[in-house]
N, C-alpha and C positions, 0 to 999 in steps of 0.2 A: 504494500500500500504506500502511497506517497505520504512521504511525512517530513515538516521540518528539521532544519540541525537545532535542537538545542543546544545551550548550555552548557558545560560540564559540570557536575552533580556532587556534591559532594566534597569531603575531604582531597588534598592533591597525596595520592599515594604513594608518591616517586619520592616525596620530602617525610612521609611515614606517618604512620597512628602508634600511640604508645597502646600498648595489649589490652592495656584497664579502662581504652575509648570502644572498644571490640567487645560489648558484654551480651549483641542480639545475636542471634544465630545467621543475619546477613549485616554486611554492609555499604552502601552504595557511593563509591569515589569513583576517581577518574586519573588518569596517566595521560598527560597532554590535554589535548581535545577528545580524547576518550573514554568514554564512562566504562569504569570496571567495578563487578561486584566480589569482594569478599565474602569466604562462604564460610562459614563452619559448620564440619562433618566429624564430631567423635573428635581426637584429640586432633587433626589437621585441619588445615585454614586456605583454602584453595580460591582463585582469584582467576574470573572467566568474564568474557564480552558478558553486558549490563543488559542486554537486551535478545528476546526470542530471535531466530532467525527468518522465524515464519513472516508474519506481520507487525515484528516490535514491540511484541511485547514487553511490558516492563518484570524482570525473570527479580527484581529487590522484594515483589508483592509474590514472588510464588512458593513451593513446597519443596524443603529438602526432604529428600530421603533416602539414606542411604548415602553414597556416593552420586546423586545424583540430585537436580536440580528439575523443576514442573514448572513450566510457565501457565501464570493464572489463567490465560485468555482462553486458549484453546489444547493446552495438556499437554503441549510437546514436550519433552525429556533431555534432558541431555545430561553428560558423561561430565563432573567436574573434575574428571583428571586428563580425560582427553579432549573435550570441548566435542568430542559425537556427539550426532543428534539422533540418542538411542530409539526415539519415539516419533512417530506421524503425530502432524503435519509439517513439523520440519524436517527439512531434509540438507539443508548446511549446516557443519559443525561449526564451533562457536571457537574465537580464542582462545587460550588458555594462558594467564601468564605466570612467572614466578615469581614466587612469594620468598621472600629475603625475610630474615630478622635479626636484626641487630641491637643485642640488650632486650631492653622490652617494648621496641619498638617495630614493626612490621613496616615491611616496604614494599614497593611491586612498581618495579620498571622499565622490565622487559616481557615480550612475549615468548613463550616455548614455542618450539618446532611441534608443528602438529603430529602425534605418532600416527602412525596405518593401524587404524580398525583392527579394533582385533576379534577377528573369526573365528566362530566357531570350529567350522570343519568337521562337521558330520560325518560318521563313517560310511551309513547305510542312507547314501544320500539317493531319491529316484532322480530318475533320466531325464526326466522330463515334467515341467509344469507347465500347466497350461491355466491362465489368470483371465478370467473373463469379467472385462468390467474394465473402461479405459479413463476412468476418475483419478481424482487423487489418491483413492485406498488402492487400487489394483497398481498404480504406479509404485506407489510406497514400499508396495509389497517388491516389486520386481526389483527396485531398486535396492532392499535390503537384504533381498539372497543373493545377490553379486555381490553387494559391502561384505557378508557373511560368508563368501569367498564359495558360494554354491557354484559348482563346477560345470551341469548340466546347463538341459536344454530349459529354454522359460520362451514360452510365447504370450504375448499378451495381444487380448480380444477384446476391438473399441467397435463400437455401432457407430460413434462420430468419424468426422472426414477429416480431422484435427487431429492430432498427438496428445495428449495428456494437458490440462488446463487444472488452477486452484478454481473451481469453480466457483465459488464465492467473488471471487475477482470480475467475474462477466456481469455484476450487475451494480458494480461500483465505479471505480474511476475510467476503467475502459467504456463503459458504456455511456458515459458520462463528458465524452470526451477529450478528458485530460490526463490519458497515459494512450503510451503507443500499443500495438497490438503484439509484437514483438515483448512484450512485459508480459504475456500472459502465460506463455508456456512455463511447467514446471522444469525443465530439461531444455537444451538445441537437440534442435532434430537428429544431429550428429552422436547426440549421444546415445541413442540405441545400439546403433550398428556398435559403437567403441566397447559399452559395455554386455554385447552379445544376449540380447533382449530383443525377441523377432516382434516388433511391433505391427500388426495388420490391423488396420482403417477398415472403417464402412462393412466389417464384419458382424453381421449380425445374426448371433445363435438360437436358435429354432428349438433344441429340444438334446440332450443328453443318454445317452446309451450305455450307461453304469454298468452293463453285463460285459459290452465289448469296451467300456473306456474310453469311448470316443464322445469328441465336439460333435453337433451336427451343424453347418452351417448353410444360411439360407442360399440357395441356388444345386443343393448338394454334396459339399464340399464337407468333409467331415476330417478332423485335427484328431491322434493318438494323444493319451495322457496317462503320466503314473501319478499324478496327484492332481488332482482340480482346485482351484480359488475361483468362487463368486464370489465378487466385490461388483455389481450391478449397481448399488445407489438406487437411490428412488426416481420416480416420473415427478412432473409437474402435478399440481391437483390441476383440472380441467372444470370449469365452471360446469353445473349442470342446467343451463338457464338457456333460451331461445336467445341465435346469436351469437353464443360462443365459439362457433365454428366458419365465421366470419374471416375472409382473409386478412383483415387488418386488425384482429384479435389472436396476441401473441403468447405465449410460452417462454420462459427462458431455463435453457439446460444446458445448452452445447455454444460453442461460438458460431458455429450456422445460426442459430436459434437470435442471437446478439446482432450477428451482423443483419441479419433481416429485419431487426426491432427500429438497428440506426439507420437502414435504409430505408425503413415505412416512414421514417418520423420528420425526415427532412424537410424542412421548411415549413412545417407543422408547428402549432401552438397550443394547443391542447394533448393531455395523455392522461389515462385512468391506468391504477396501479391496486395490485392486491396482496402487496408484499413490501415490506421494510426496505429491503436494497432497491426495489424497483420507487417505492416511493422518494428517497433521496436522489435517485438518479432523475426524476423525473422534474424534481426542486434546482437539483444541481444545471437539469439542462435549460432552464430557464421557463419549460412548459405550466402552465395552468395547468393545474395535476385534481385530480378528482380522484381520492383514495375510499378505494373498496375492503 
């Protein structure tokens, strides 16, 4: 999401905190123009980027536990020794820097070298996954059996004509306008093929063969699997009112579904919404907006 630069927040941690200023379980300074939070986990004191990866979260209002960090907003996780971002919906690891102490007072002035994920490595891994569902959950997934150094095959199955989108983002500042369309994808398109994830479009699955293991998909076309993920997501609700199936009566789900909305709308001044993100877009774009 677009968001101003603030401020730097806090204490300057490069010039230090004496120990007996450090009595919450977080604390939120900054190194430069950089906001960094101090964490405390058990008797260690680890010090990582101040903010989610997702949408910026503020991670000084979230939940340790464990060795790890929860951002309030939307529950991503991350790793306070390696800055992973163990948990959906983030999917960038976070800084991590070190924590100096001298006498009783704590410093942090540099950042660490990010280490490589550390993987599981399954012994009895299958050959093959087959993920149906080309959301952010089915991406998430795919992208976390490569992090997790799964060796096989993973194909992932999108009904959309698009790659993978945070779909929340289609009814905010893209649709709105004021971010480019290139902001929306989770991934470049490049990174499929790099990280060996057979991404196939406009594939849409018809029905399941659990005896033989097989996709079925519409035209005929049916995909082998030794393990299956459904991550489908939900439909739109559909008005059940006379009308609603109107050409100029929209849906939003996919970026087809977005770019259809900003093409009906042009040079229009009026829009009815039935939904929170579509009502700010509809304020944001300047429309006389009529909320349902």
């Amino acid at each position: 999401m677009a968001d101003e630069q603030a401020p730097p927040a806090g204490p300057d941690l490069a010039q230090g905190i004496a120990l007996s200023d450090f009595t919450a379980e977080t604390l939120l300074g900054h190194v430069g123009d950089q906001d960094v939070l101090l964490v405390r986990s058990g008797p260690e004191i680890f010090a990582i980027d101040a903010h989610c990866s997702h949408y910026h979260g503020p991670l000084a209002e979230g939940l340790v536990v464990g060795e790890g960090i929860r951002c309030p907003w939307h529950h991503a996780c991350f790793d306070l020794r390696t800055g992973e971002a163990a948990r959906a919906p983030a999917l960038t690891p976070l800084a991590v820097w070190r924590v100096e102490h001298e006498g009783d007072r704590i410093l942090v002035r540099q950042k660490q070298e990010l280490p490589k994920p550390r993987g599981k490595g399954p012994v009895e891994a299958p050959g093959r996954i087959v993920i149906v569902g080309g959301g952010a959950a089915g991406f998430a997934a795919a992208e976390m059996l490569r992090r997790q150094e799964f060796g096989g095959s993973i194909v992932l199955l999108s009904d959309d004509s698009a790659p993978p989108v945070d779909r929340p983002n289609l009814s905010k500042d893209y649709l709105a306008g004021s971010a480019p369309e290139d902001w929306l994808p989770l991934r470049p398109d490049s990174f499929y093929a790099e990280a060996g994830i057979d991404l196939r479009l406009n594939s849409n699955v018809t029905s399941i063969d659990i005896s033989a293991r097989n996709v079925i998909i519409a035209g005929g076309g049916s995909i082998p699997y030794d393990r299956l993920l459904l991550a489908t997501g939900a439909e739109p609700v559909r008005l059940p009112i006379p009308g609603a199936d109107q050409p100029h009566v929209h849906t939003l789900r996919s970026l087809a579904d977005c770019r259809a909305i900003i093409d009906s709308v042009n040079g229009g001044r009026r829009a009815g919404a039935t939904a929170d993100g579509a009502r700010a877009w509809a304020r944001n774009g300047g429309f006389r907006a009529r909320i349902a």
